[in-house]
C-alpha positions, 0 to 999 in steps of 0.5 A, a space after each residue: 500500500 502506497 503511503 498516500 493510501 495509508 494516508 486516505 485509511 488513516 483518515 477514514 478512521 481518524 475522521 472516525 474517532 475524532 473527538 468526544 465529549 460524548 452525551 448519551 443523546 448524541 455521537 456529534 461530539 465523538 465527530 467534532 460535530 456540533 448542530 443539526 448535522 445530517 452528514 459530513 464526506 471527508 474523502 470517500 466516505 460518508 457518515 450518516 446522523 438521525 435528527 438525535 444526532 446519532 451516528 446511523 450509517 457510513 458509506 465507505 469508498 474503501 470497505 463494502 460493509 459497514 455497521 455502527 453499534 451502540 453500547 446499552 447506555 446509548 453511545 457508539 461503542 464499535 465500529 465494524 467495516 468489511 470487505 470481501 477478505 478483510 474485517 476492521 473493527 473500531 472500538 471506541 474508549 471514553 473516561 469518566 467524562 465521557 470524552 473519547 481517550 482512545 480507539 483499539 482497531 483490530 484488523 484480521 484477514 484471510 492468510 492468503 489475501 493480497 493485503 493480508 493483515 491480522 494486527 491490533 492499533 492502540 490510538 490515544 487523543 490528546 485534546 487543546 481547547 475543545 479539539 483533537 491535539 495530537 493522537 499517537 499510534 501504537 501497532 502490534 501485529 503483522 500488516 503486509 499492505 503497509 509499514 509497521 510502525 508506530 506515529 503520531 500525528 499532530 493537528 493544526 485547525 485552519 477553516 470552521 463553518 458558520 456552526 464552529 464546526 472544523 471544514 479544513 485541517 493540517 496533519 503532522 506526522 511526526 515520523 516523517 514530517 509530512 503534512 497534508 490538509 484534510 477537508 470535510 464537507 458537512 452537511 445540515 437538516 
C-alpha cells in the first residue's frame, strides 16, 4: 500500500474517532460535530446522523460493509467495516467524562489475501481547547499492505463553518514530517 493510501485509511478512521465529549443523546461530539448535522464526506466516505444526532450509517469508498453499534447506555461503542477478505473493527474508549481517550482497531484477514493483515492499533487523543491535539499510534501485529510502525500525528485547525464546526485541517506526522490538509464537507437538516 502506497503511503498516500495509508494516508486516505488513516483518515477514514481518524475522521472516525475524532473527538468526544460524548452525551448519551448524541455521537456529534465523538465527530467534532456540533448542530443539526445530517452528514459530513471527508474523502470517500460518508457518515450518516438521525435528527438525535446519532451516528446511523457510513458509506465507505474503501470497505463494502459497514455497521455502527451502540453500547446499552446509548453511545457508539464499535465500529465494524468489511470487505470481501478483510474485517476492521473500531472500538471506541471514553473516561469518566465521557470524552473519547482512545480507539483499539483490530484488523484480521484471510492468510492468503493480497493485503493480508491480522494486527491490533492502540490510538490515544490528546485534546487543546475543545479539539483533537495530537493522537499517537501504537501497532502490534503483522500488516503486509503497509509499514509497521508506530506515529503520531499532530493537528493544526485552519477553516470552521458558520456552526464552529472544523471544514479544513493540517496533519503532522511526526515520523516523517509530512503534512497534508484534510477537508470535510458537512452537511445540515
Amino acid at each position: 500500500m502506497s503511503f498516500g493510501k495509508k494516508i486516505v485509511n488513516t483518515t477514514i478512521f481518524s475522521f472516525i474517532i475524532i473527538l468526544a465529549s460524548c452525551s448519551g443523546s448524541t455521537d456529534l461530539p465523538t465527530f467534532q460535530l456540533k448542530g443539526k448535522v445530517k452528514k459530513y464526506v471527508i474523502n470517500d466516505d460518508t457518515l450518516y446522523f438521525s435528527r438525535s444526532g446519532k451516528l446511523t450509517s457510513i458509506s465507505s469508498g474503501t470497505y463494502s460493509d459497514v455497521y455502527v453499534n451502540h453500547d446499552n447506555h446509548d453511545n457508539i461503542s464499535t465500529v465494524i467495516c468489511k470487505t470481501s477478505d478483510r474485517t476492521l473493527t473500531i472500538q471506541f474508549v471514553f473516561d469518566k467524562n465521557r470524552q473519547l481517550t482512545q480507539t483499539i482497531e483490530k484488523c484480521n484477514s484471510d492468510h492468503n489475501a493480497c493485503n493480508a493483515c491480522k494486527r491490533n492499533e492502540i490510538i490515544k487523543y490528546t485534546y487543546k481547547n475543545g479539539l483533537r491535539h495530537h493522537e499517537s499510534h501504537i501497532f502490534n501485529g503483522i500488516n503486509h499492505d503497509e509499514e509497521n510502525r508506530n506515529y503520531a500525528i499532530d493537528y493544526m485547525y485552519l477553516t470552521f463553518d458558520n456552526n464552529g464546526n472544523w471544514t479544513k485541517r493540517k496533519l503532522k506526522y511526526n515520523n516523517n514530517g509530512k503534512e497534508f490538509i484534510e477537508q470535510r464537507e458537512i452537511f445540515y437538516y
